[in-house]
C-alpha positions in Angstrom: -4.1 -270.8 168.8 -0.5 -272.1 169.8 0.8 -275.0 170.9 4.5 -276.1 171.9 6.1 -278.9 171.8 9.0 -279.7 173.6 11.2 -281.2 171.1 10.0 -278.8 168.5 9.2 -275.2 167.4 5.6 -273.6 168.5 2.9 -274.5 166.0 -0.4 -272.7 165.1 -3.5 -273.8 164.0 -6.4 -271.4 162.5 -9.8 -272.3 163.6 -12.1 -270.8 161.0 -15.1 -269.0 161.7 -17.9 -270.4 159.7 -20.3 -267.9 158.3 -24.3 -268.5 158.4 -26.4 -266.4 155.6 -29.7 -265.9 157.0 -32.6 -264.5 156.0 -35.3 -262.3 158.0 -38.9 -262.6 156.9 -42.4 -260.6 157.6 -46.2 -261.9 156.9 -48.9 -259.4 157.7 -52.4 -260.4 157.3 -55.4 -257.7 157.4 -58.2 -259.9 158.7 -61.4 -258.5 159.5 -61.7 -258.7 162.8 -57.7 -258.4 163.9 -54.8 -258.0 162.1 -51.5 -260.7 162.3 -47.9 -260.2 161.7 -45.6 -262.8 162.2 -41.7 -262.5 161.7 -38.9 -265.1 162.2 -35.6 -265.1 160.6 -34.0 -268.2 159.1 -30.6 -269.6 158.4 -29.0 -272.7 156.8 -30.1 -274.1 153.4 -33.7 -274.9 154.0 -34.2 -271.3 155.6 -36.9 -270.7 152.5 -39.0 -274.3 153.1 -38.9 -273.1 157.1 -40.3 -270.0 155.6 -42.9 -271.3 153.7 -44.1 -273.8 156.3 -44.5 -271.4 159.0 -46.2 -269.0 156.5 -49.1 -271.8 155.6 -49.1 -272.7 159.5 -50.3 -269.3 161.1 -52.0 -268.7 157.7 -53.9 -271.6 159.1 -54.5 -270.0 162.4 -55.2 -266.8 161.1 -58.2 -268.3 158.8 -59.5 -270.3 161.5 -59.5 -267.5 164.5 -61.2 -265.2 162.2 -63.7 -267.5 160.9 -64.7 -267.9 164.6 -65.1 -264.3 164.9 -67.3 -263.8 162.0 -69.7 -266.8 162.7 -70.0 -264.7 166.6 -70.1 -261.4 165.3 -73.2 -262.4 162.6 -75.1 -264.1 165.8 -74.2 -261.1 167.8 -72.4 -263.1 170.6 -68.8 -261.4 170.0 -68.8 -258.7 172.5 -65.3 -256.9 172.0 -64.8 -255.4 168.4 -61.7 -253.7 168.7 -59.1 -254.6 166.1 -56.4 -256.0 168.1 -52.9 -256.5 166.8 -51.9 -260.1 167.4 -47.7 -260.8 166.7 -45.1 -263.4 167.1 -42.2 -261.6 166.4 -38.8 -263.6 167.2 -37.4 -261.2 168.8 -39.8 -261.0 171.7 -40.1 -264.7 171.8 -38.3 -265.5 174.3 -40.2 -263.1 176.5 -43.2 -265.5 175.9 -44.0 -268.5 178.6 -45.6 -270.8 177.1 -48.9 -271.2 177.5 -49.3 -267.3 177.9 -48.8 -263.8 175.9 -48.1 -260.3 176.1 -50.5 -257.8 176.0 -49.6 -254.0 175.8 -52.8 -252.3 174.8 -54.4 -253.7 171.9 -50.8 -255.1 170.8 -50.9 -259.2 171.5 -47.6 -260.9 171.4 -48.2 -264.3 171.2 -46.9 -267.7 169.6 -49.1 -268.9 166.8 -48.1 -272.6 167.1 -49.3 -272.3 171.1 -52.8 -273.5 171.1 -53.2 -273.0 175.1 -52.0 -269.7 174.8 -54.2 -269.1 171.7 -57.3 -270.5 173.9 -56.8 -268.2 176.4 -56.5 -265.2 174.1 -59.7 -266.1 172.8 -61.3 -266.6 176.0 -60.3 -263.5 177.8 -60.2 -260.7 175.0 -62.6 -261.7 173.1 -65.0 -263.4 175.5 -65.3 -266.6 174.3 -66.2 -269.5 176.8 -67.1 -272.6 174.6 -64.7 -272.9 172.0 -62.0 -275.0 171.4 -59.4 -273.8 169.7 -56.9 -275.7 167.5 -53.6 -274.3 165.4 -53.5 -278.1 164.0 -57.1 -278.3 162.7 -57.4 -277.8 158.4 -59.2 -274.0 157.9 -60.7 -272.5 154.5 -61.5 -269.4 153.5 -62.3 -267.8 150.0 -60.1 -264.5 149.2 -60.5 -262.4 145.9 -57.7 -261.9 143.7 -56.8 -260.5 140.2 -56.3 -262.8 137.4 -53.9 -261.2 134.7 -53.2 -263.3 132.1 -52.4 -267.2 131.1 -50.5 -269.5 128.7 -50.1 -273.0 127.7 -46.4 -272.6 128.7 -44.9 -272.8 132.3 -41.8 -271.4 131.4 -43.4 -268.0 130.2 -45.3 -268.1 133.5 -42.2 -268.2 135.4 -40.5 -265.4 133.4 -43.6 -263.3 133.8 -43.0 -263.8 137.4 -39.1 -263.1 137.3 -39.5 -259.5 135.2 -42.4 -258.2 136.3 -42.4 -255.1 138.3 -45.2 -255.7 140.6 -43.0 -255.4 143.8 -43.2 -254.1 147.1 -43.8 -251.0 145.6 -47.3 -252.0 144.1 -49.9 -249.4 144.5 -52.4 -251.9 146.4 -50.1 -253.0 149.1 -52.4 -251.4 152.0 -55.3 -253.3 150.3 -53.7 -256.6 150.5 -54.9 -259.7 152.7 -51.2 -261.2 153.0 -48.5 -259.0 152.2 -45.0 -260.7 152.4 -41.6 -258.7 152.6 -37.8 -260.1 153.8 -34.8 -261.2 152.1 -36.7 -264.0 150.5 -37.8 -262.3 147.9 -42.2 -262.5 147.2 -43.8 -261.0 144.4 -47.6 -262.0 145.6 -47.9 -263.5 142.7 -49.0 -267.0 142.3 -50.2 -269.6 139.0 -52.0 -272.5 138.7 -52.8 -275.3 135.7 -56.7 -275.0 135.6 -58.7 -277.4 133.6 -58.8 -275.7 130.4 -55.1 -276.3 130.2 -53.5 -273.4 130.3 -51.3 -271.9 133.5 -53.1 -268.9 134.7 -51.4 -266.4 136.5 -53.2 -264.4 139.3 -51.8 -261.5 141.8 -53.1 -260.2 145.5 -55.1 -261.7 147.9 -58.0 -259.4 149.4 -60.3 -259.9 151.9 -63.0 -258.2 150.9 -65.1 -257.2 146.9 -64.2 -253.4 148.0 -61.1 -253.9 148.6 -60.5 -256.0 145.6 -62.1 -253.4 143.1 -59.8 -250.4 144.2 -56.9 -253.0 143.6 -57.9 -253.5 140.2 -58.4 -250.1 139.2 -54.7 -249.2 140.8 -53.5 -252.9 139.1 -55.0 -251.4 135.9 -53.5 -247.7 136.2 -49.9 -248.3 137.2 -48.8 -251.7 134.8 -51.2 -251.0 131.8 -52.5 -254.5 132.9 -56.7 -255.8 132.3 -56.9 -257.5 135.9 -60.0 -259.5 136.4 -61.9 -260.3 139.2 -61.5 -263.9 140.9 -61.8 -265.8 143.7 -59.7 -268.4 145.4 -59.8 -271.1 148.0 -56.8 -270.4 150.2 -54.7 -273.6 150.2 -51.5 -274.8 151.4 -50.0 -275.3 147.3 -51.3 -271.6 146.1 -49.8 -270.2 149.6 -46.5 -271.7 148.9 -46.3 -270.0 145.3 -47.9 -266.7 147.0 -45.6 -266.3 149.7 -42.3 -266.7 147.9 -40.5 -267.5 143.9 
């Protein structure tokens, strides 16, 4: 840019450009009666607790909905069984009113955070009159997972967790529950300090005991690892440890 003075010679000024990293992430979740993916992308410095919240926060919504489809299906009263594809991709966002979503097939784009749009989903693909749905409302659910070792030291925990080379790459990635890929980097791997006192170190979530024993065996196979069998309430602190390191 130049400006002139009259009295004086032209002077310029440089306006610098200022430069943003950001950082694109991807949650899928295989549920068992749809599957969820949601993908946003994130900039400044607090791009990885954005991540993490939203993570826990459709988590939430994807416990809860499919929950609600279980409890129909066992009484018989959920009519449509197709395995719809519900996403919230930021990207097609904008596209969304709110209050509404996209349908194209058995593809739903939709905003997890929008509960009207969420009640109407449920009301007019799955056929569901009298519930009330709500994004905001606590959900549980018990997912298996592979325990692979422990110590009484944190900081050997956390090294584990930086060299090991269970990656993207890891055999059981289409057996998953919750499989996390981006620029923040996951390893699906997630501790805890349990009673006994020790930190034990666990990797995977699955949904279901077959799905769970495959894992194991691959687990077993590929990093000369003994994996055993666990379960685990899903909650927000093991979500946040799951989801990104």
């Amino acid at each position: 840019m130049e400006i002139k003075d009259e009295k004086g010679p032209a002077y310029y000024f440089f306006v610098p450009s200022i430069i943003t990293a950001t950082a694109t992430e991807e949650c899928r979740w295989n549920a068992a009666y749809f599957n969820a993916t949601f993908v946003a992308n994130y900039g400044d410095y607090d791009r990885v607790e954005n991540f993490v919240k939203n993570a826990i926060r459709v988590t939430n919504v994807v416990v809860e909905l499919d929950s609600l489809l279980k409890d129909l299906a066992r009484n018989g009263k959920l009519k449509n069984l197709r395995q719809f594809e519900l996403i919230e991709h930021y990207c097609i966002n904008y596209k969304i009113q709110s209050g509404n979503y996209l349908q194209n097939g058995d593809t739903i784009y939709i905003k997890f955070a929008d509960s009207i749009a969420i009640n109407k989903a449920i009301k007019t693909i799955w056929s569901v009159d009298d519930f009330v749905f709500s994004p905001n409302m606590p959900a549980h659910a018990w997912i298996f997972s592979l325990h692979i070792g422990l110590s009484k030291s944190l900081e050997k925990i956390q090294t584990f967790i930086d060299s090991t080379e269970i990656d993207y790459a890891r055999p059981d990635s289409n057996l998953l529950w919750l499989i996390v890929a981006g620029d923040i980097w996951s390893s699906h791997l997630f501790y805890q300090y349990e009673r006994d006192g020790y930190f034990h170190i666990y990797t995977g979530f699955y949904l279901s005991k077959n799905k769970v024993i495959q894992a194991q065996k691959l687990i077993r196979e590929k990093y000369n690892l003994n994996p055993v069998i666990m379960s685990h309430l899903i909650i927000p602190d093991i979500l946040k440890k799951y989801v990104t390191y």
